[in-house]
N, C-alpha and C positions, 0 to 999 in steps of 0.2 A: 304288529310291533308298534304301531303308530298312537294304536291304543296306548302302549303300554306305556310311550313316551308321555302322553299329555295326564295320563291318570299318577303314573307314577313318578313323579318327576322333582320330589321334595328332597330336602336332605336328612333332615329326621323324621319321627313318627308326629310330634308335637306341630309341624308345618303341613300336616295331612288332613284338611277341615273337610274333606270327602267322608271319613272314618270317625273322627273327636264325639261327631253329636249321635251318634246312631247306636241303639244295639248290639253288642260283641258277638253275633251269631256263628258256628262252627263254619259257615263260609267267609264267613268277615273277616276271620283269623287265618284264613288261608290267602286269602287276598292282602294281608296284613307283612305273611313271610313272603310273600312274591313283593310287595313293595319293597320289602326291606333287599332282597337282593339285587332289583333294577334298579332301587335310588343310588345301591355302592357303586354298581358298574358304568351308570349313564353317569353321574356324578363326581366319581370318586372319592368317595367318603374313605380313603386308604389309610388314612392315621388314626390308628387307634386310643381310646382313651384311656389314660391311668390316671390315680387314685396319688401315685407313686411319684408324677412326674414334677412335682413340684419339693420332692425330698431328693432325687438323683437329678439332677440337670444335665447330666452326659444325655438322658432317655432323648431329648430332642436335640441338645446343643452339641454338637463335636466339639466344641471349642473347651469344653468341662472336660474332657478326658483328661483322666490322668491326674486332677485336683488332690484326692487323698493321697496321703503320707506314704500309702502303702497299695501296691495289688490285693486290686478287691474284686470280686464275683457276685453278681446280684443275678437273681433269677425272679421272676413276677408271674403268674398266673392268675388270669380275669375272667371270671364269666360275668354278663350283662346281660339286664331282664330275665331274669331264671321265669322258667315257668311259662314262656313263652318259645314254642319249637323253632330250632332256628337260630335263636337268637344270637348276638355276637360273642364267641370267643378268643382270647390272645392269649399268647405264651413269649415273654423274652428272656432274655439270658443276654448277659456280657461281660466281659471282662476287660478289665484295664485296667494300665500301670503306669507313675509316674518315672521317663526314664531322664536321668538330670544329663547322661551324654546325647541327649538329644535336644535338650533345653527346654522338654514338655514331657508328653505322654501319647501312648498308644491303646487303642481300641480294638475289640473285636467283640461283634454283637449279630445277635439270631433273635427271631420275631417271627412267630406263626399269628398267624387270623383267619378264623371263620366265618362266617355270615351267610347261613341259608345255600347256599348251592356254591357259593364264593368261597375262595379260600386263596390266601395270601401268604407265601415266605420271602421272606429277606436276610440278604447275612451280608454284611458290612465292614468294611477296616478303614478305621481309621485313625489321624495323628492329630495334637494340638499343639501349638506354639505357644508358651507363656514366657513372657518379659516383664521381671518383678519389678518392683519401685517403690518407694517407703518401707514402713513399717508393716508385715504381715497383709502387701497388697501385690498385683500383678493383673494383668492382661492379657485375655489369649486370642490367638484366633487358631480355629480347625474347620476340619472336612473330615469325612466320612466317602468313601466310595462301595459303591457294592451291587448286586444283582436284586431283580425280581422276579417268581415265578406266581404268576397268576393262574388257578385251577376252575374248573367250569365243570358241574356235574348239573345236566340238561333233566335227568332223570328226578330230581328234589324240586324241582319244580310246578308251581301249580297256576294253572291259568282257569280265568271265572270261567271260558267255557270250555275247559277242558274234560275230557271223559278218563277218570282213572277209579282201579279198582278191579278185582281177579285178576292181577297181574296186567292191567291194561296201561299205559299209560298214551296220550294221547293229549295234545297242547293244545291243537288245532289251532299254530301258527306255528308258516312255514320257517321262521325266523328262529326259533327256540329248539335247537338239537338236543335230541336225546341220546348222543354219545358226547361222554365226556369228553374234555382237551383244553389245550393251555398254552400261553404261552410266555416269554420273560423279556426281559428289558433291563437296561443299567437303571442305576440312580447317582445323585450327588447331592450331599447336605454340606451345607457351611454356615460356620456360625462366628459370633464374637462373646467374648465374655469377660466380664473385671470382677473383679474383689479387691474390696477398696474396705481393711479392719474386718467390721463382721458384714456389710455390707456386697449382695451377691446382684450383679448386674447381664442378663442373657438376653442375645438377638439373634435367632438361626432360622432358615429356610430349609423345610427340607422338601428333596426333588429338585433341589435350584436347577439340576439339569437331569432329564430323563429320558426316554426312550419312547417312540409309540410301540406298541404290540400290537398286534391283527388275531386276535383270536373267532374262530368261525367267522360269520360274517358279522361282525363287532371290532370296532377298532378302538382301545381301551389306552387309556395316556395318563400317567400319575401325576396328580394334579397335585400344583407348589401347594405349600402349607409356611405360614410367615407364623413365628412365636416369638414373644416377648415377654421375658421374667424378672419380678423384681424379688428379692428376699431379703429379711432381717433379721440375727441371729443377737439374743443379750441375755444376761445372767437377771433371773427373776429375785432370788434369791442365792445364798450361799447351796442350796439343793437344788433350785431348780431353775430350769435353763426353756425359755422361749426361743420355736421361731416362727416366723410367719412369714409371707410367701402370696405372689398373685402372678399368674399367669397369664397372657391373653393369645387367644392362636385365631388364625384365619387364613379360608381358603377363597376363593372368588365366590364363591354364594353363599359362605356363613362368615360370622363374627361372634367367637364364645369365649368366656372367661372362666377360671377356675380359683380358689381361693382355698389357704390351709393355718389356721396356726396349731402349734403343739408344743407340748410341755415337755419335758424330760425332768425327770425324779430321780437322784444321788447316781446320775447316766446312766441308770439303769432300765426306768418304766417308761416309757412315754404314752402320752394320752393325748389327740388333737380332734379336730371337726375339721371338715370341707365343704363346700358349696358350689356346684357348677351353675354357672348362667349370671349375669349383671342387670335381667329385667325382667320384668312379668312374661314376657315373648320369648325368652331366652334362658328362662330357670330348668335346670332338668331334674337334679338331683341335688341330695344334701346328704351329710356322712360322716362316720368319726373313723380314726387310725390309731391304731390302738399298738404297740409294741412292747418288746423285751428285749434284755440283751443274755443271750442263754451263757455267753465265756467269754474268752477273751477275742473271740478267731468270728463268731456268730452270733447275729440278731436276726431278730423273727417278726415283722408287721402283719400285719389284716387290717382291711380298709372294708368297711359298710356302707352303700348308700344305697339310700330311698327313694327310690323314684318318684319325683311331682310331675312326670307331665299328664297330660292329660288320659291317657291310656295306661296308666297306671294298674287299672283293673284287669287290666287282658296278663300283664307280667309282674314279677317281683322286683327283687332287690338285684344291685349290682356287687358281687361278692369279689376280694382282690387277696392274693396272698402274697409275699414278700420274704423272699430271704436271703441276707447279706453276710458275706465271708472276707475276713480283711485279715491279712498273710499278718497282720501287724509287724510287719519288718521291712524294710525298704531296701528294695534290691544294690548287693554290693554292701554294703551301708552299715553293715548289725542290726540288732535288736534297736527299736523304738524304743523310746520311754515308755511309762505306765499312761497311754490314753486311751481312755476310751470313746468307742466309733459310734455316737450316737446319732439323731441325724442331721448333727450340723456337718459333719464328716461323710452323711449318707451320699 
């Protein structure tokens, strides 16, 4: 296991100069999925990445719940690096409503993740406080509380010198079980948030407080994650509607940023690009978001990017899909007026 700590021990694939310069041989790519699952575990690489997270700000900030006019449901599905076995997948789903006898809004939110032998769920509630001021401004703060179940399947595993194959499997390390198990823990996120006109301001922690778990002999602790968002929402023209968007998130051994802008057409089309990473050390991917709005109640996203890091030849693209449901009526309240939920409202 000692090995495994000093060989594997990056946080992405792109910080792996063991692998960058060599040959993609069919054992290099199995030593490829075993890194990728001891860098999430010894690490905690727990936060998964969206495409998304820069059009929904509730995805990281609690303090965003409950923003839209109205009860909305989004749900998001990721797969990353196709083409590459193993590779990361997510799924979330949540829902929130702005309730005005609470003087904010409430949350509730689910998050699967996979990774090579890794698997992650979370489900979450939570409430924001906003206190308006001016003209189409306000401030909020929220939290999120909620569980974690972290799952371990020893059998998906592959070690350089292990012996598998006619049913054999065999790690040779005593440290690496081949029966499944798992174990869970709380979490807490808090965040602040302003909008100040079209102006969107976000600073949230998530894990601010967490739990350790003991899984086999592996003691596994979700590690803070600090994000910071800035966004700018303005009419390009009489049709068409810009916004743009930068995020910066960091955990105790990374520092990445994400970037988005995007157009919308008579509120109905939108067309944007993204870029992760702010350096040559730090670029991973680049990508457009492409959307519709199918009626009055549903819109429909997909997010593309292209992987640049350096292993780019072992995987493909990171694919994302998006779909958002707005009650357009505001509880209590009647019927909304004629707006439509484009994604300055996403």
């Amino acid at each position: 296991m000692d090995y495994l700590r000093k060989v594997f021990s990056f946080e992405s694939v792109r910080e792996c100069p063991a692998v960058i310069n060599k040959p993609l041989s069919h054992d290099l790519k199995k030593l490829i999925f075993l890194f990728l699952f001891v860098s999430s575990l010894l690490h905690g690489q727990q936060v998964e990445q969206y495409s998304f997270g820069l059009l929904y700000d509730g995805l990281r900030n609690p303090a965003a719940i409950g923003r839209a006019e109205s009860l909305r449901a989004i749900g998001i599905v990721r797969q990353q690096w196709v083409g590459l076995s193993g590779s990361p997948s997510s799924q979330y789903g949540v829902i929130d409503v702005p309730l005005g006898m609470l003087s904010g809004g409430v949350g509730l939110s689910f998050q699967q993740s996979t990774l090579g032998a890794h698997k992650v769920q979370r489900a979450k509630l939570g409430y924001s406080f906003h206190k308006p001021f001016g003209d189409h401004s306000y401030v909020a703060i929220g939290t999120m509380i909620g569980m974690m179940m972290v799952e371990y399947d020893g059998n998906k595993l592959r070690t350089p010198s292990g012996i598998y194959g006619n049913g054999q499997i065999e790690h040779h390390d005593d440290l690496l079980s081949l029966v499944p198990f798992s174990g869970n823990t709380y979490g807490v996120d808090v965040g602040l948030y302003g909008r100040i006109q079209n102006l969107d301001i976000g600073l949230s922690v998530v894990n601010a407080l967490a739990g350790k778990m003991q899984i086999d002999q592996l003691t596994y602790e979700p590690q803070r994650h600090f994000f910071g968002q800035l966004g700018y929402e303005f009419d390009w023209s009489g049709a068409i509607q810009l916004k743009t968007g930068v995020q910066v998130y960091a955990n105790s051994t990374i520092l990445q940023s994400q970037a988005l802008i995007m157009g919308t057409w008579n509120e109905v089309y939108s067309l944007g690009a993204t870029i992760r990473g702010y350096g040559k050390t730090s670029q991973e991917s680049i990508g457009g978001i492409a959307g519709i709005k199918l009626n009055e109640h549903f819109q429909l996203f997909y997010s593309y990017e292209y992987n640049i890091l350096p292993l780019r030849n072992v995987f493909d693209a990171n694919h994302e899909l998006a779909i958002v449901y707005s009650l357009n009526k505001p509880i209590g309240k009647g019927r909304l007026p004629k707006v439509i939920y484009n994604p300055r409202y996403f």
